[in-house]
ZAGUBA-5281 format. One record per residue (C-alpha): residue number from 1; residue in one letter; x, y, z. Coordinates in steps of 0.05 Angstrom, whole numbers. Layout:
BEGIN
n NUM res A px X py Y pz Z .
...
END
This chain:
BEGIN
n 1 res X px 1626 py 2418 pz 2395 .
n 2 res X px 1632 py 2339 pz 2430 .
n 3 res X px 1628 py 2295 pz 2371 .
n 4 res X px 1561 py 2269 pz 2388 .
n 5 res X px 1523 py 2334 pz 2383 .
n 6 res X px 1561 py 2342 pz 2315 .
n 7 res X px 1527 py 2273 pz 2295 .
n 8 res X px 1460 py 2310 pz 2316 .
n 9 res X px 1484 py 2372 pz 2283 .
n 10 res X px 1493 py 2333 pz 2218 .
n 11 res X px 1420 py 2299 pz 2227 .
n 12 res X px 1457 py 2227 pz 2236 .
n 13 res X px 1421 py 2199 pz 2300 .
n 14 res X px 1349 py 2186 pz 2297 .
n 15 res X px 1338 py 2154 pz 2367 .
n 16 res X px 1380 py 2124 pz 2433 .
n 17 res X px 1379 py 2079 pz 2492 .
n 18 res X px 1412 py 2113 pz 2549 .
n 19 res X px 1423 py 2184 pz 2518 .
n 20 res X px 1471 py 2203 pz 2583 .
n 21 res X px 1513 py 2144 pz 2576 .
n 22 res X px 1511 py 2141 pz 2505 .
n 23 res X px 1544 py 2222 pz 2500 .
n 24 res X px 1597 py 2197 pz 2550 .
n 25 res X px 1626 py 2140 pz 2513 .
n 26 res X px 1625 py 2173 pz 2448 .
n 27 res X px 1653 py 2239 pz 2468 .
n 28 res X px 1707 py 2207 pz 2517 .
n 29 res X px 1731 py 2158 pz 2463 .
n 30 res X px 1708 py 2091 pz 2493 .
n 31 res X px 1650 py 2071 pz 2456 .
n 32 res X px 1669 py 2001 pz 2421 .
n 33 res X px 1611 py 2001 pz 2372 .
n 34 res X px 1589 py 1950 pz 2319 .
n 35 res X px 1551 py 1962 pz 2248 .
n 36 res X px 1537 py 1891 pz 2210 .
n 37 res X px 1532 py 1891 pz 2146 .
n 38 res X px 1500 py 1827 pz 2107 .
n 39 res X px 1543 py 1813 pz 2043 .
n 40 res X px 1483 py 1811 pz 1991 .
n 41 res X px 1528 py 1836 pz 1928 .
n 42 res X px 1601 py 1832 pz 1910 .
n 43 res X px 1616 py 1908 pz 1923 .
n 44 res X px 1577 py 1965 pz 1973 .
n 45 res X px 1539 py 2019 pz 1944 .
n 46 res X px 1532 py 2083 pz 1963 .
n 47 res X px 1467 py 2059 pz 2012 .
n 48 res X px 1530 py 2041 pz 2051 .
n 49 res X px 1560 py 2101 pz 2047 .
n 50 res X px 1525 py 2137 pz 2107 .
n 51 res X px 1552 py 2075 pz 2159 .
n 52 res X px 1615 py 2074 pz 2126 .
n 53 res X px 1635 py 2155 pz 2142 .
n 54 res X px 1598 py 2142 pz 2212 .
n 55 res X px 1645 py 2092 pz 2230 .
n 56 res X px 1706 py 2135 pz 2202 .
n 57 res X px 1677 py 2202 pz 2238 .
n 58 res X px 1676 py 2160 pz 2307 .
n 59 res X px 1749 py 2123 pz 2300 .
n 60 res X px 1770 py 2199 pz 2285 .
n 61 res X px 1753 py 2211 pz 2349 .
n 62 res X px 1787 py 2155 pz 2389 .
n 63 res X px 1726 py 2099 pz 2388 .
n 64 res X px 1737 py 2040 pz 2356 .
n 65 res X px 1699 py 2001 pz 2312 .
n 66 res X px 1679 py 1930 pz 2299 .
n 67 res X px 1653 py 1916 pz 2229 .
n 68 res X px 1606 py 1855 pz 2226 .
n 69 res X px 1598 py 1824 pz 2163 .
n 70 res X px 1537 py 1776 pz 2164 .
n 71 res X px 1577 py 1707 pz 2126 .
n 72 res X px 1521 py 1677 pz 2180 .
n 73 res X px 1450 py 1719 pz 2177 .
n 74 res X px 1475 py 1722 pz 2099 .
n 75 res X px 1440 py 1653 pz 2101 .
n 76 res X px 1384 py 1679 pz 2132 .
n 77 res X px 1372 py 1747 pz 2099 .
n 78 res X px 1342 py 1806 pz 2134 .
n 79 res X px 1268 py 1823 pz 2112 .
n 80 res X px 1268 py 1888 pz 2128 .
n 81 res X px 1236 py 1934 pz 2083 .
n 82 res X px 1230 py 1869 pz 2031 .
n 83 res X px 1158 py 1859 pz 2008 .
n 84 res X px 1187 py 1779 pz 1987 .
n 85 res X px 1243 py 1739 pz 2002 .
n 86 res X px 1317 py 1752 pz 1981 .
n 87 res X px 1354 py 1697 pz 1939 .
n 88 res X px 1390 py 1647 pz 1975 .
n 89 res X px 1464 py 1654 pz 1964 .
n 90 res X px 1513 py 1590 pz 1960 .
n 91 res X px 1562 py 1583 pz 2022 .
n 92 res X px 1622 py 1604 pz 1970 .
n 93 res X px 1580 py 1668 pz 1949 .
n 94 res X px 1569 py 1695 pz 2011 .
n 95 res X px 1648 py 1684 pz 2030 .
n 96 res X px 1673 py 1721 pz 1960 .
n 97 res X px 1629 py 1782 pz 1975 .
n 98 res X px 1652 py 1782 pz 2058 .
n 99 res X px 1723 py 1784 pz 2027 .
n 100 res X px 1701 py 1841 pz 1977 .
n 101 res X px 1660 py 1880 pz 2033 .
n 102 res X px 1728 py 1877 pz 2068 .
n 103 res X px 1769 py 1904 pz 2025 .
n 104 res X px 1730 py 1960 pz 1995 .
n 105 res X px 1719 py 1987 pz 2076 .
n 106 res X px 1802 py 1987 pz 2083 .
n 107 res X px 1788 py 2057 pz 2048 .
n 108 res X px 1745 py 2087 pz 2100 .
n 109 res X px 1766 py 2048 pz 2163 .
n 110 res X px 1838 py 2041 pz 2201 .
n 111 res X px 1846 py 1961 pz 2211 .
n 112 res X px 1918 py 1968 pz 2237 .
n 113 res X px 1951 py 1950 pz 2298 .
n 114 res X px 1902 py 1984 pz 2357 .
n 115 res X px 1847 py 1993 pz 2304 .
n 116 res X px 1779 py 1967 pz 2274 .
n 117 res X px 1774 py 1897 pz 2270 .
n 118 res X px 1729 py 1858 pz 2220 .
n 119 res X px 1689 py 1797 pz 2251 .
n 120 res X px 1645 py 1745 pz 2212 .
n 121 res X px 1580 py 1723 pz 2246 .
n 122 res X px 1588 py 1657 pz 2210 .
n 123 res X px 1640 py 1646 pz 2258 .
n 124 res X px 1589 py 1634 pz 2307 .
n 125 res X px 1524 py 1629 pz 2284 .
n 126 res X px 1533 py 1572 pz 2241 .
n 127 res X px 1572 py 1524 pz 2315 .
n 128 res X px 1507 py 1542 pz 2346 .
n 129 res X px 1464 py 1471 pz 2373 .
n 130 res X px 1389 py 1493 pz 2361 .
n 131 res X px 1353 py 1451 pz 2418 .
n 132 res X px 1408 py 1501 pz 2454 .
n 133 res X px 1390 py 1567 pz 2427 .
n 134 res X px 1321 py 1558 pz 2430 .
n 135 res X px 1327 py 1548 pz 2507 .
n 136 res X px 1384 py 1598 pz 2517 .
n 137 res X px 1357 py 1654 pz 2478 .
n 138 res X px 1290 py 1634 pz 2440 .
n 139 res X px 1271 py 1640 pz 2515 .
n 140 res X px 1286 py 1715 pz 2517 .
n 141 res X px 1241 py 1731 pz 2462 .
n 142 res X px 1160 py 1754 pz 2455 .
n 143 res X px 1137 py 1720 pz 2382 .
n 144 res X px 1076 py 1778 pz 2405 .
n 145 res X px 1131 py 1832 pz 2407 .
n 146 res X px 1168 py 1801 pz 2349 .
n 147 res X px 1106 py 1808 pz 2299 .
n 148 res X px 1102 py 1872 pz 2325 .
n 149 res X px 1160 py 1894 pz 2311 .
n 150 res X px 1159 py 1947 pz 2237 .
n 151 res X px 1211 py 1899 pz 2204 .
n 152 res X px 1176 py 1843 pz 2191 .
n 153 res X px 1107 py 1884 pz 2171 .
n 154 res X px 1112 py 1883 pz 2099 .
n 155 res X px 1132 py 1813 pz 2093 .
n 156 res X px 1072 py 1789 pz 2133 .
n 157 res X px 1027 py 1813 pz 2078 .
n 158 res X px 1055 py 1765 pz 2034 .
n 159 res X px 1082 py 1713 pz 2081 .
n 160 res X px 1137 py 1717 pz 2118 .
n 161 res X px 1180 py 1651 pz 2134 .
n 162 res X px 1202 py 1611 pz 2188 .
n 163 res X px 1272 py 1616 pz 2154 .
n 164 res X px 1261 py 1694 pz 2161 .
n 165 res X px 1231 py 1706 pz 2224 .
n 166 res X px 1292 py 1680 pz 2259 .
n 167 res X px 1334 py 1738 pz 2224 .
n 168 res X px 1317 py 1783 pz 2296 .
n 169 res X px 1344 py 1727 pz 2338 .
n 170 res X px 1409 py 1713 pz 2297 .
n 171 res X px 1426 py 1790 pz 2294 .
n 172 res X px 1408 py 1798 pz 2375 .
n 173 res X px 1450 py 1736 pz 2385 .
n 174 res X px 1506 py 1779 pz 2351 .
n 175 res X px 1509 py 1835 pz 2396 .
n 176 res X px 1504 py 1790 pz 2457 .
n 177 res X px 1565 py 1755 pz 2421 .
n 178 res X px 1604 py 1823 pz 2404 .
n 179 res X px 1589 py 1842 pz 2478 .
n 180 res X px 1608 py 1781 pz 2510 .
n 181 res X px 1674 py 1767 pz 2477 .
n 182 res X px 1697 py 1840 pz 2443 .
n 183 res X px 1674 py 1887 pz 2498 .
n 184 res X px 1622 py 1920 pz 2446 .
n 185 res X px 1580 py 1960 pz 2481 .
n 186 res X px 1545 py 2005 pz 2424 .
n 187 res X px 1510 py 1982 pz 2363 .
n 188 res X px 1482 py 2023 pz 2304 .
n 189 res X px 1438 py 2011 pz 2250 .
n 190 res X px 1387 py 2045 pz 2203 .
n 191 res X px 1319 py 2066 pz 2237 .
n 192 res X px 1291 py 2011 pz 2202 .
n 193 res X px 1342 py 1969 pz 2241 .
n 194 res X px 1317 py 1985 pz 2314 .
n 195 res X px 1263 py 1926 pz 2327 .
n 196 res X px 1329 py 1876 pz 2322 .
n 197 res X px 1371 py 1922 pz 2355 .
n 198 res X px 1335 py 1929 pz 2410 .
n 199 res X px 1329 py 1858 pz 2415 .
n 200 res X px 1398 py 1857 pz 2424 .
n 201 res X px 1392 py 1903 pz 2477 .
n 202 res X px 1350 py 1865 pz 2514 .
n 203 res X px 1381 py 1800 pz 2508 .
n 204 res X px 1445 py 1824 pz 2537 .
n 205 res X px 1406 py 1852 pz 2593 .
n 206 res X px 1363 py 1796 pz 2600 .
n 207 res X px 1418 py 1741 pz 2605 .
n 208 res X px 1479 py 1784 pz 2641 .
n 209 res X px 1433 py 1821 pz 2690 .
n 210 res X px 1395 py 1896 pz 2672 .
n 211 res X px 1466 py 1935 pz 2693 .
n 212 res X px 1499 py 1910 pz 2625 .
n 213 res X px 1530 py 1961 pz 2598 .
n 214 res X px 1495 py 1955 pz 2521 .
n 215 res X px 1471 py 2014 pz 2483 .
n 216 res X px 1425 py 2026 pz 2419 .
n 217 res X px 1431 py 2084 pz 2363 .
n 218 res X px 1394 py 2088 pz 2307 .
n 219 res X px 1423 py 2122 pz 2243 .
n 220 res X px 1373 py 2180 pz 2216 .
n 221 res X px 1347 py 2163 pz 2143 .
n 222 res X px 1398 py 2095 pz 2141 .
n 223 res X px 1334 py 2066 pz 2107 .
n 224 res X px 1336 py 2124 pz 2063 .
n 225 res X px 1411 py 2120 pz 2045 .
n 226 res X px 1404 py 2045 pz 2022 .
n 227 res X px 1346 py 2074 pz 1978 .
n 228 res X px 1404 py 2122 pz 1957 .
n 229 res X px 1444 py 2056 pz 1922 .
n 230 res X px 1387 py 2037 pz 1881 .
n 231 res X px 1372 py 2077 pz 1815 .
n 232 res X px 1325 py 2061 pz 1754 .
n 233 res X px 1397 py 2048 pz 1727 .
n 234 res X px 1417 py 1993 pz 1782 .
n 235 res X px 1457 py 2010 pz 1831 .
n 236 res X px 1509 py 2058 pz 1845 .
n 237 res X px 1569 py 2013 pz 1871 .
n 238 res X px 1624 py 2034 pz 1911 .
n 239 res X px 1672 py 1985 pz 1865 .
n 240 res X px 1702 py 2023 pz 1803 .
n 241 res X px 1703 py 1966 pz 1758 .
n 242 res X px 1616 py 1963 pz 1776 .
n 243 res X px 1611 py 2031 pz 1772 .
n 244 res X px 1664 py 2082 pz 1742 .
n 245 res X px 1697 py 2144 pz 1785 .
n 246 res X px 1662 py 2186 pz 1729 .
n 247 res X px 1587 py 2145 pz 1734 .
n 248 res X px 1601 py 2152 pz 1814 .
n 249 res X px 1625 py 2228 pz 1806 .
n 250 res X px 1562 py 2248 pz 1761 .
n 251 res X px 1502 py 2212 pz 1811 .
n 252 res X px 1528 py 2257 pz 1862 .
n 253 res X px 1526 py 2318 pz 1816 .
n 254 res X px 1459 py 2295 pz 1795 .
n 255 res X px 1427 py 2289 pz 1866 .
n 256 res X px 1363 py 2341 pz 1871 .
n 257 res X px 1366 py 2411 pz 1900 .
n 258 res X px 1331 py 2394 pz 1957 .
n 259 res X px 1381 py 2347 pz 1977 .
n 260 res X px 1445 py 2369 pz 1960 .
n 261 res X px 1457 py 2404 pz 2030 .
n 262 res X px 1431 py 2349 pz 2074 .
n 263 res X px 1480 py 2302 pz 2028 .
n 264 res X px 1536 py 2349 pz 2044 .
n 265 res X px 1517 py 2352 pz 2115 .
n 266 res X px 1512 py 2272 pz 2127 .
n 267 res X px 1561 py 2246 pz 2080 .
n 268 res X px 1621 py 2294 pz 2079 .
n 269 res X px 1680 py 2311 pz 2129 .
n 270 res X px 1675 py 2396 pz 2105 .
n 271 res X px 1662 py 2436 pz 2174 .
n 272 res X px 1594 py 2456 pz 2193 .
n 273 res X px 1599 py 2516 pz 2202 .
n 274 res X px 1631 py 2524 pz 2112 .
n 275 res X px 1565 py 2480 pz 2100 .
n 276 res X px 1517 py 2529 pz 2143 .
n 277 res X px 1551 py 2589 pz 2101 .
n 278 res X px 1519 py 2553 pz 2042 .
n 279 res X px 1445 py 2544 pz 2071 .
n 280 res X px 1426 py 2605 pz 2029 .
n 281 res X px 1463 py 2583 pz 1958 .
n 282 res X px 1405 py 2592 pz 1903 .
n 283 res X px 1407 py 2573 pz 1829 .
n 284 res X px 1479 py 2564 pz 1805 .
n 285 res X px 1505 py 2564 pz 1869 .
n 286 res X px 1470 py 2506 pz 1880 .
n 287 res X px 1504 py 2473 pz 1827 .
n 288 res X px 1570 py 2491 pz 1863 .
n 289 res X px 1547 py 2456 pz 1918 .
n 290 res X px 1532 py 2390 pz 1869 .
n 291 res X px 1606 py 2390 pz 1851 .
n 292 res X px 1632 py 2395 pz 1925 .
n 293 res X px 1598 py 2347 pz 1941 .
n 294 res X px 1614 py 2292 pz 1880 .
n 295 res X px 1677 py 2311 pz 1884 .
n 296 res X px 1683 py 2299 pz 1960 .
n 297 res X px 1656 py 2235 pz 1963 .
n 298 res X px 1698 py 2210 pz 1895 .
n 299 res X px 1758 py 2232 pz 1934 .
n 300 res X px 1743 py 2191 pz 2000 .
n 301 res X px 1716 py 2139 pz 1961 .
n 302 res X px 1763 py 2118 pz 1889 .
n 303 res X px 1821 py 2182 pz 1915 .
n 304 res X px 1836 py 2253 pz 1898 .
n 305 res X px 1870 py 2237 pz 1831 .
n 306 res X px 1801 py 2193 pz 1806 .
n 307 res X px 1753 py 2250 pz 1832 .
n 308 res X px 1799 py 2296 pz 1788 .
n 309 res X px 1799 py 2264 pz 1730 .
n 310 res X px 1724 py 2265 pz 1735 .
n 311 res X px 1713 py 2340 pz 1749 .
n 312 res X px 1753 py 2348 pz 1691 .
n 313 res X px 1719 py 2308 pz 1648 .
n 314 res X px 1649 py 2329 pz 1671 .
n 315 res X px 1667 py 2400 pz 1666 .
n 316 res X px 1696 py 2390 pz 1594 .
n 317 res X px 1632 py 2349 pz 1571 .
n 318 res X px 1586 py 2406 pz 1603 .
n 319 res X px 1621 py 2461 pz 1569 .
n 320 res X px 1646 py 2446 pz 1510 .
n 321 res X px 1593 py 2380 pz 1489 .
n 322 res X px 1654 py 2339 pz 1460 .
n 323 res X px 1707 py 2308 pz 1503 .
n 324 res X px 1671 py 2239 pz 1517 .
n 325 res X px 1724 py 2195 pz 1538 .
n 326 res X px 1710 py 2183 pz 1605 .
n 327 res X px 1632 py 2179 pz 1580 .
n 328 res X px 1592 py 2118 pz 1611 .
n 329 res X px 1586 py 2066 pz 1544 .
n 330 res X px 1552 py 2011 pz 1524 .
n 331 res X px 1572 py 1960 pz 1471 .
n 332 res X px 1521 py 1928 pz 1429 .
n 333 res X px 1523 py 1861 pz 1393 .
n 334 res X px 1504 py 1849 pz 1316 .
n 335 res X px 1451 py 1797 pz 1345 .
n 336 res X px 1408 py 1845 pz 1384 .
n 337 res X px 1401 py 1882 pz 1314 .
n 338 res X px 1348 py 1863 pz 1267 .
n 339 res X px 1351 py 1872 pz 1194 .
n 340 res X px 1414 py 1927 pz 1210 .
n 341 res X px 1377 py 1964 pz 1263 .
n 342 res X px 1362 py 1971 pz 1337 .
n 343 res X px 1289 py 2006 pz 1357 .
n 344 res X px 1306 py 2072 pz 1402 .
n 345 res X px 1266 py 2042 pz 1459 .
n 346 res X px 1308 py 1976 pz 1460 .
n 347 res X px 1365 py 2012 pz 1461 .
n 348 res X px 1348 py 2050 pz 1519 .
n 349 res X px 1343 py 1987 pz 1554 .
n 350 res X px 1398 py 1957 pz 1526 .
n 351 res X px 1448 py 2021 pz 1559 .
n 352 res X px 1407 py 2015 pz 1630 .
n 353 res X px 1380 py 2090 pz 1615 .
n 354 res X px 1311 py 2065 pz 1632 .
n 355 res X px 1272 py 2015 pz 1675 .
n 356 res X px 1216 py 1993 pz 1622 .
n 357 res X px 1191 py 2016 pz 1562 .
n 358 res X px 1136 py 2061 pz 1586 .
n 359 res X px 1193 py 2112 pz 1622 .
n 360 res X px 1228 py 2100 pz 1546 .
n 361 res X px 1156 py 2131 pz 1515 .
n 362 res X px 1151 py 2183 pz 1571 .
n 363 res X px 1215 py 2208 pz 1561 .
n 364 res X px 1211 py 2216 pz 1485 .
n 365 res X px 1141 py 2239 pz 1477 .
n 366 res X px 1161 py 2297 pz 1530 .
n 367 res X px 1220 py 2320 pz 1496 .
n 368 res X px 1284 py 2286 pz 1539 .
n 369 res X px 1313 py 2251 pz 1495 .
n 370 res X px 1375 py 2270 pz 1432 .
n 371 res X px 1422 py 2226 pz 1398 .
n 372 res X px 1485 py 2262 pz 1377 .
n 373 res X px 1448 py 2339 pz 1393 .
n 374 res X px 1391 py 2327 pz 1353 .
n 375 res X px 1316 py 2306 pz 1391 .
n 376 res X px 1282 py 2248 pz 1385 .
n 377 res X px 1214 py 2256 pz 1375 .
n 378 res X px 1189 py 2193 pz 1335 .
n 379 res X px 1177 py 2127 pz 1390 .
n 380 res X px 1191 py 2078 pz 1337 .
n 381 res X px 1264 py 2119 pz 1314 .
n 382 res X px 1307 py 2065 pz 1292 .
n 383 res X px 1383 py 2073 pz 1304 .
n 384 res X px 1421 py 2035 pz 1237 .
n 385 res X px 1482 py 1999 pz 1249 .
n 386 res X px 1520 py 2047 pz 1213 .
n 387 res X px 1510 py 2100 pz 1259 .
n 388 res X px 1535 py 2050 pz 1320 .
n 389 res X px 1592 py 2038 pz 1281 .
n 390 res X px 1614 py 2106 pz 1292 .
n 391 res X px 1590 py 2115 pz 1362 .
n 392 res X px 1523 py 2160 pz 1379 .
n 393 res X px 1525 py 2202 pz 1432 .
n 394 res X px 1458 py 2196 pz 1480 .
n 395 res X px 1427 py 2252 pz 1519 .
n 396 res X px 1375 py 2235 pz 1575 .
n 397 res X px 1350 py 2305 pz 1606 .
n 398 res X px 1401 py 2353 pz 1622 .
n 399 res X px 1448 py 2323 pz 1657 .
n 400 res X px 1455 py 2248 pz 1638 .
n 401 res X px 1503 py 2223 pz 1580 .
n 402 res X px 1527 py 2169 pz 1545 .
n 403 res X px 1551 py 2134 pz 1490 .
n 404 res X px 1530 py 2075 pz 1448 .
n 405 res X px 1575 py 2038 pz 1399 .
n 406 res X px 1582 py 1972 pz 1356 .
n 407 res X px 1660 py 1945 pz 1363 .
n 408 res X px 1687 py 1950 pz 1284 .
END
């Protein structure tokens, strides 16, 4: 199997530009591809995740990537999928989480002599002149096509900016860049990526003649795998000191049935043809598969000795109830106590274990919730400082631990 129709195989590739040309410089080695990412956060999550073990799968094969990190369009901010407009981030932000970005991709990526390289977009996008870009490449674009286009269609409901609306250009401008001066000739990017990418496309065609050699792949359910970092906890980071090897161990043993397979398929490096021989697992062999596959990605992501320390621990918690020292926790101060006590729906809050105070009712009043094995059945339960003092011991569902705790 060429490695492209494994990235079929493994339901990675949504859509192309030039199919033919696209299998040749993939499976020949000589694809010099891009994937920008926009430095929005000190650390990736695992919405990352799916790009990141792209890019490793296709350097494993002789291609070689170019990681874009946006320290330019991070001024911009890309309204895709956003229904209003991301926070502006200080020039010194956006360069601490480029360096950060960097550093956590060393784990997935080769950057040594021969290999990856990292590139900033601020390196260029903030020299350009605009009376010169407008004419150069504001030329090259349809604003008819551009409002068109599915990225910008849920900010137009609410407004969507000047400041905004440029974010197609800026991106197109960087694959015309990459192309120009790095020999990139492939980008990728989540479906919900392909009105910009395209653009990009068509810029390079448009201003170096319709025989540039540019193509366009779109990631299947990218979109999806950024939905993937975000949890009614937060998010599920990719840094350990954000989110522990345990915490990042026990969301992949938590994902659903339905999508443990497709998770294995897309996200891990185990051979097809083991993960077919599981398309039939039931029950508690589904549960198997949950553990391969947290313990897979722990591995690539915080190493083998992290991901076993967490088996361990999560195996030792499930069967036995009382080894909780690699338990998530959550420290509470003597000022968010009143008169000695905490109500059971602040506290919720207070350890991220729900969004809002209605999921808090929900999940008492149907029977979700214990503190130290006993259920909670009573919305105004009050935990007392004494029993902080010692440490309780919260149960959300089945599957979802951890501890709360006053410092003596």
């Amino acid at each position: 199997m060429t490695i492209y129709d494994e990235l079929v195989a493994r339901g990675l590739i949504a859509q192309v530009t030039d199919e033919a040309e696209v299998k040749e410089l993939i499976n020949t080695g000589k694809a010099t591809f891009y994937i920008g990412f926009d430095p929005t956060a000190d650390s990736l999550h695992v919405g990352h995740f799916m790009a990141l073990c792209l890019m490793k799968r296709l350097q494993m094969a002789g291609n070689k990537p170019v990681v874009l990190l946006g320290g330019g369009t991070g001024y911009v901010g890309d309204p895709s999928g956003r229904t209003d407009m991301r926070t502006m981030m200080t020039p010194e932000t956006i360069n601490h989480n480029c360096e950060c970005f960097k550093h956590q991709m060393e784990r997935f990526i080769d950057f040594g002599e021969g290999g990856a390289i990292a590139v900033n977009n601020a390196d260029w996008l903030l020299k350009l002149n605009y009376m010169e870009l407008l004419r150069d490449v504001g030329a090259c674009f349809s604003v008819n096509n551009m409002l068109r286009a599915e990225c910008y269609k849920q900010r137009m409901e609410k407004g969507l900016t000047f400041l905004e609306f440029n974010y197609m250009v800026m991106q197109s401008y960087d694959f015309y860049h990459l192309f120009k001066n790095y020999n990139c000739n492939m980008q990728f990017g989540g479906d919900d990526q392909w009105s910009n990418m395209l653009g990009g496309t068509n810029l390079i065609r448009r201003k170096l003649g319709k025989d540039a050699y540019a193509m366009t792949i779109t990631l299947l359910l990218n979109s999806e795998g950024k939905k993937m970092g975000k949890t009614a906890n937060g998010a599920v980071w990719l840094d350990p000191n954000k989110t522990s090897p345990f915490e990042f161990y026990q969301y992949w043993r938590n994902v659903g049935d339905n999508d443990v397979l497709r998770c294995i398929r897309m996200l891990t490096f185990i051979p097809l043809e083991e993960i077919d021989a599981m398309s039939n697992w039931e029950g508690s062999e589904l549960n198997k598969a949950k553990d391969i596959l947290a313990y897979e990605l722990t591995s690539l992501v915080h190493g083998k000795e992290e991901a076993d320390k967490a088996r361990q621990a999560s195996q030792a918690l499930f069967a036995s109830g009382t080894d909780d020292s690699h338990m998530p926790s959550t420290e509470i101060s003597m000022d968010q106590l009143t008169d000695g006590q905490i109500p059971i729906m602040d506290l919720l809050l207070a350890c991220n274990l729900v969004a809002s105070k209605s999921e808090a009712r929900r999940l008492i009043t149907q029977g979700g919730l214990s503190i130290d094995g006993e259920r909670v059945s009573i919305i105004d339960y009050m935990v007392t400082k004494e029993q902080l003092e010692e440490s309780i011991r919260i149960k959300k569902g089945k599957k979802v631990f951890h501890k709360a705790f006053i410092a003596k």
